[in-house]
C-alpha positions, 0 to 999 in steps of 0.5 A: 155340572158339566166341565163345558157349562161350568166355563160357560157360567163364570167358573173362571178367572173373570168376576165380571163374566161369573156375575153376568153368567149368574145374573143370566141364570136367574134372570131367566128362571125368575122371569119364567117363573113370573110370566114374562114370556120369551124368557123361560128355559122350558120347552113350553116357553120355547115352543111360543117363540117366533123363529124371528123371535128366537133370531133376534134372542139368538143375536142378543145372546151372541152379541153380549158373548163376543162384546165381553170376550173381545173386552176380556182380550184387551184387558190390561194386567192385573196390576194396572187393573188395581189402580182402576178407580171403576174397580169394584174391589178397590171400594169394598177394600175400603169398606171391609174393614169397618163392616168388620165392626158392625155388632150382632143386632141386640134381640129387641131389634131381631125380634123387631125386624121378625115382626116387621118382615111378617107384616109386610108378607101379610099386607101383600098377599092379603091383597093377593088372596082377596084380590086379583088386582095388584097391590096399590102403591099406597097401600104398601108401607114403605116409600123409596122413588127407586121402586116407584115405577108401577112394575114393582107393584103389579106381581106382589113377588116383587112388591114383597122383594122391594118391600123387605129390602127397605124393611132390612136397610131401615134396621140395619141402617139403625143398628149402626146408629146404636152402636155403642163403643165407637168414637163419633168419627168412626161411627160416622164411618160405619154409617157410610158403610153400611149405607153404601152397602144397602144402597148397592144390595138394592134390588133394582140393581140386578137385572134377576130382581128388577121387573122394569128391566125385565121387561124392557129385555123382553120388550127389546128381545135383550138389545137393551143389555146389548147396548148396556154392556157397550156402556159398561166396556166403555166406562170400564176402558175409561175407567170412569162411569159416564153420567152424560152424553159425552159429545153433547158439549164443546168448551168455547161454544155451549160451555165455559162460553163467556167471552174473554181472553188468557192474559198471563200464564205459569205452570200451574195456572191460566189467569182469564180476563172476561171481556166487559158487557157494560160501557162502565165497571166497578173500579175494584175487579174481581178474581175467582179461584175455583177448586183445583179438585173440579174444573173452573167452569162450574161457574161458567156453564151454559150461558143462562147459568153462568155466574161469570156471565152474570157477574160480568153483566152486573159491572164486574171486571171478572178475572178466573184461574183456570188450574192446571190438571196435574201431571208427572210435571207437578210432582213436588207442587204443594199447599205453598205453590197454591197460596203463592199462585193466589196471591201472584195472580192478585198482584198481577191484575192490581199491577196490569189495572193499576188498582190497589186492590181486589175483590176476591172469591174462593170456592170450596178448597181454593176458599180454604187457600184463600183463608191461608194466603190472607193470613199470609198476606195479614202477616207480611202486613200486606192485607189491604191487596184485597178489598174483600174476601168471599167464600162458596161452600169453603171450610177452614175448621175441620172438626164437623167437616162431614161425611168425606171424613170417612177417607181419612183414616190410616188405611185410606189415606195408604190405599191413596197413597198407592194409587198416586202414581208419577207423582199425582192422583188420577182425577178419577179417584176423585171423581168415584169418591165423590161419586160414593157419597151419593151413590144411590143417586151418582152410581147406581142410579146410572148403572140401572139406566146406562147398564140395564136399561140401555137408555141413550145418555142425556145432554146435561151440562152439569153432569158433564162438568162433573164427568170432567175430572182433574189430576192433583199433585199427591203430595199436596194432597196427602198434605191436606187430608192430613193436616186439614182434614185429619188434623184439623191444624188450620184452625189453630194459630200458627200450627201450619206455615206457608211461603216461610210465614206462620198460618193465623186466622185470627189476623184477617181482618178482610171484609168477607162474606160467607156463603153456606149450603143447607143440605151440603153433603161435601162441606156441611153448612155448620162446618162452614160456619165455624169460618165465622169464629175465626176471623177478625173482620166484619162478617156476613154470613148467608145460608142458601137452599140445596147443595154444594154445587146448586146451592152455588150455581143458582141463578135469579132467572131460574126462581130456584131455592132460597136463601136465609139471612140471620145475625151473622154474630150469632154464637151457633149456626142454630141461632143464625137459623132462628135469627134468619129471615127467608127469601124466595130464589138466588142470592146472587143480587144479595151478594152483588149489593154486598160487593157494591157496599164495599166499594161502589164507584164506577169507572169507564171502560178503557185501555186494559179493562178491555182485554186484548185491545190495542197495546194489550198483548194476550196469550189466547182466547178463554177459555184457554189451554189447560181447561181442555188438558186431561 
C-alpha cells in the first residue's frame, strides 16, 4: 500500500477515522460482490453510473471527508477525551478485565457448536441450490426482531451471516453460564460482559454486513451516511448519544405541564406545590421525592401520562422536590444532606398546611432515602410526621439487587472515581451506564438508526426524560454504591447512621405500600421484596407488569399491563406470585383506594391549598428553575 492510500485508509492516530475508512473498504467490495449496483470498485460497476449518478456519489464521499476532518480539528485533548462517557474505550476498559476470565470452551461444547455452524450452511444453501427464491424467514431457525427486515433473508450471504452470529452469541452466552470457580456476583459480571459484547459484535451494527443499510446507501446515493455522522459529531460533541428528536419538547408546555407553583427552595432542592383540580381534597397531602439520579418529571410527563396530573385529579394536594443537578457548588453533599432535605420538606408542607402529617412517595433511590429517614424519624420518636409511606421500584436490601451490581467492583468504582471531576459525576456517565444494561435496545438500536440509516429522530417524551441527565455529588455517591450497593449495610441494624442517629429499619412502623416491576432490570422485583422482611408495620406489597419506568408510568386510560395482588405476608416473592390474583392495566386506582384506606376524609379548597392566592408569597411558577439546570 502506498504511503498516500495508507493515510487515506486510517493508518493514523484517528480510531474513528481507521474504523470508518475500513468500513468503506468493505462496504464497497461486499456490496459489489452482492449485486447492489452503484457501489463496485470495478470498471465494470463504474461504467453503469450516470454522470448525475457519480455526482451525487462524488458529493457524499466529499461531504463525509470534510465533516470529519472539520470535527477532528476541534477535537479536544486527549485527556478530556478520557472523560467522555461516548468514549468507546472507556467501556471496553471496564469489560476487559472480566473477558480476561472467560475459559476456553470445553470439547462438548466446541463440537456443539461445529455441528450447529454446519446445519445452518446446509439449511441456506439447501434453499439455494434447489431454489432460486430466497431463504423464507421461517424456514431459518433462529429468531431475533434485529434481523427481521426481509433484506437479511433475501441473498442467503447475509441469511447465513446473521444466522451464524446468533448461533455463535447462544454458545458463547452459554459458556459463560457454565462457568465453574466464580463466585455468583462476578459470574453475574462476566454474563453482562460477554452480553454486552455480542450485542456489539452484532452484524447489523456495521454498514459492510448490514443489507438494509446497504441499500438505503444506495437508495440515497450515500446522503444517509452523510446525515449519520451529522449525528455522530453531534452526539460526540455532547458527549451523549441522542435517542429523541431534541426540540421536540418544552418543559412548562408539552412536559412537566401540570399547573402549580415553587413554594420554597434550598440549595439542594424546589418544593413544587400543584394547583388543585377539584373544589374539595383529602385533608393529608402528598409529597413525591423523585430520584435525584433522573429528572422529576418522570411522573409528570405529557399530560395523558402524568401521574401528578392524575393524582391531583383524584383529590390529592401533591407536592414534588425537584433536585438540584449537581454542580462545583455541591462537593461535600452526601447521603445525610439528602434525608435531611427529606424530612424538612415533610415538615415544611405540615407547617405551611397546618397538618400533622403526610402521605409520603419514594421512587427508586429517593425510596431507598426514604426508608432511611423513616428510621431517622422512627428513632428521634417522631414517626407520626408521616402518615403513610409508598415506595416506586425502591431497594433497601442489596443482596439480589441485580444487573447495576456489575459497576461495583474496585476497579469500577476507581475509573468512577476518576471521572468526578469539580467534586461531581457528570450525569452522562450515568446516562451510558444505564444505557448498557440495554444496549441492545438503547445503544445500538439507535446507532443503526441515527448513524446508518440517517433516520430523522422522533418525538418521544420518555426518551427525552431519559436523555435529560443529571450530575450527582461524587461523594455521595462513592458512598452509596459502597455502603449500599457493595456492602449491603442498610439491611443491618444500625450499620449505617445519618444526621448523628443509628439507621434501623426494623423500627418503622409507617403504614407502607410497595410496588415492584416484574421485568425490572434496574431494581429487580425479588430485591424490592425483601423491603418486606424488613419493616414493622403493615405492608402491601403490589407486583405490576413491565419495568422500572412503564411499570411505573401507567396510566389507566392507556389499558397497559397488569398488576398481581398476593399475600403480602408471604415468606418469598414465589409465594406472593402463587397467592397473586391478576388484574388487567394500571394500579394506579389500586393505590388510590390504599391511600383513601389511610385516611379519607376531604376537606374544602382554601387559603394555602391554593398555592399562590392572596396572602401566600411563592418563588415561581413549576415547574421551576433547577428542573431546566444542566
Amino acid at each position: 500500500m502506498s504511503k498516500d492510500k495508507s493515510a487515506m485508509r486510517g493508518e493514523h492516530n484517528d480510531p474513528f477515522g481507521a474504523f470508518f475508512d475500513m468500513q468503506g473498504e468493505a462496504m464497497r467490495g461486499l456490496a459489489s460482490q452482492f449485486g447492489f449496483p452503484g457501489t463496485g470498485e470495478s470498471e465494470q460497476a463504474a461504467a453503469k453510473l450516470t454522470p448525475q449518478e457519480l455526482a451525487e456519489w462524488t458529493k457524499s464521499a466529499t461531504q463525509l471527508q470534510g465533516m470529519w476532518l472539520a470535527f477532528v480539528q476541534q477535537k479536544t485533548s486527549e485527556a478530556a477525551s478520557k472523560s467522555n462517557p461516548l468514549d468507546p474505550a472507556q467501556w471496553m476498559l471496564m469489560t476487559q478485565s472480566l473477558m480476561k476470565q472467560m475459559p476456553t470452551a470445553p470439547l462438548e461444547t466446541a463440537q456443539k457448536a461445529a455441528g450447529d455452524t454446519v446445519a445452518i450452511w446446509q439449511s441456506v444453501f439447501a434453499q439455494l441450490m434447489g431454489s432460486e427464491k430466497e431463504p423464507a424467514a421461517d424456514a431459518l431457525p433462529r429468531k431475533d426482531r434485529r434481523f427481521s427486515d426481509p433484506a437479511w433473508q433475501q441473498h442467503p450471504g447475509f441469511a447465513l451471516l446473521h444466522q451464524t452470529y446468533l448461533m455463535l452469541a447462544e454458545h458463547f452466552s452459554a459458556a459463560v453460564k457454565n462457568v465453574d470457580g466464580l463466585d455468583k456476583e462476578k459470574k453475574q459480571q462476566l454474563e453482562f460482559a460477554m452480553q454486552a459484547l455480542l450485542d456489539a459484535m452484532s452484524p447489523d451494527n456495521f454498514l459492510a454486513t448490514n443489507p438494509v443499510v446497504l441499500k438505503r446507501t444506495v437508495e440515497t446515493k450515500g446522503q444517509n451516511l452523510v446525515k449519520g455522522l451529522q449525528h455522530l459529531i453531534n452526539d460526540l460533541k455532547r458527549g451523549q448519544l441522542t435517542h429523541t428528536d431534541p426540540d421536540a419538547f418544552t418543559l412548562g408546555e408539552n412536559l412537566a405541564a401540570t399547573p402549580g407553583k415553587v413554594v420554597h427552595e434550598t440549595p439542594l432542592y424546589q418544593l413544587i406545590q400543584y394547583s388543585p383540580a377539584t373544589d374539595e381534597v383529602l385533608e393529608v397531602p402528598l409529597v413525591i421525592f423523585p430520584p435525584w439520579i433522573n429528572r422529576f418529571y418522570i411522573l409528570d410527563l405529557t399530560p395523558k401520562k402524568s401521574f401528578i396530573k392524575w393524582a391531583v385529579d383524584q383529590g390529592l394536594t401533591v407536592f414534588v422536590v425537584s433536585w438540584k443537578s449537581a454542580d462545583s457548588s455541591m462537593k461535600d453533599v452526601v447521603w445525610d444532606d439528602y434525608i435531611r432535605g427529606q424530612i424538612e420538606a415533610i415538615d415544611h408542607i405540615r407547617e405551611r398546611l397546618k397538618v400533622p402529617a403526610v402521605h409520603t412517595i419514594g421512587y427508586c433511590v429517593a425510596g431507598t432515602t426514604l426508608a432511611a429517614s423513616l428510621a431517622v424519624l422512627a428513632r428521634r420518636g417522631e414517626a407520626d410526621k408521616v402518615a403513610s409511606a409508598t415506595y416506586f421500584t425502591a431497594q433497601v436490601d442489596f443482596e439480589r439487587s441485580g444487573e447495576l451490581k456489575t459497576f461495583i467492583e474496585d476497579g469500577k468504582l476507581e475509573l468512577i472515581d476518576q471521572l468526578s471531576g469539580d467534586g461531581y459525576l457528570d450525569g452522562r456517565f450515568l446516562a451510558a451506564t444505564f444505557n448498557a444494561l440495554r444496549g441492545k435496545d438503547l445503544i445500538w438500536n439507535y446507532v443503526v438508526n441515527n448513524y446508518l440509516m440517517g433516520e430523522d429522530y422522533p418525538a418521544f417524551d420518555l426518551l427525552h426524560w431519559n436523555g435529560d441527565v443529571t450530575n450527582l455529588p461524587s461523594k455521595w455517591h462513592g458512598a452509596y454504591l459502597r455502603d449500599l450497593y457493595r456492602d449491603n449495610k442498610l439491611a443491618t441494624p444500625d450499620a449505617m447512621e445519618a444526621c448523628g442517629v443509628p439507621i434501623d429499619l426494623t423500627r418503622i412502623e409507617t403504614p407502607t405500600f410497595i410496588q415492584a416491576g416484574k421485568e425490572d432490570h434496574i431494581a429487580p422485583a425479588e430485591s424490592v421484596w425483601r423491603a418486606t422482611q424488613h419493616y414493622s408495620g403493615p405492608v402491601t406489597f403490589m407486583l405490576a407488569g413491565s419495568g422500572h419506568i412503564a411499570g411505573v408510568v401507567n396510566p389507566p386510560a392507556a389499558g397497559k399491563y397488569q398488576y398481581w395482588v398476593g399475600d403480602s405476608k408471604a415468606k418469598s416473592l414465589e409465594e406472593y406470585i402463587e397467592s397473586a390474583t391478576e388484574h388487567p392495566g394500571s394500579w394506579w386506582p389500586y393505590w388510590m383506594e390504599w391511600i383513601e384506606a389511610q385516611n379519607g376524609k376531604r376537606i374544602a379548597v382554601k387559603g394555602k391549598r391554593k398555592p399562590g392566592g392572596r396572602g401566600d408569597t411563592i418563588i415561581e411558577d413549576a415547574p421551576g428553575r433547577y428542573v431546566k439546570s444542566r
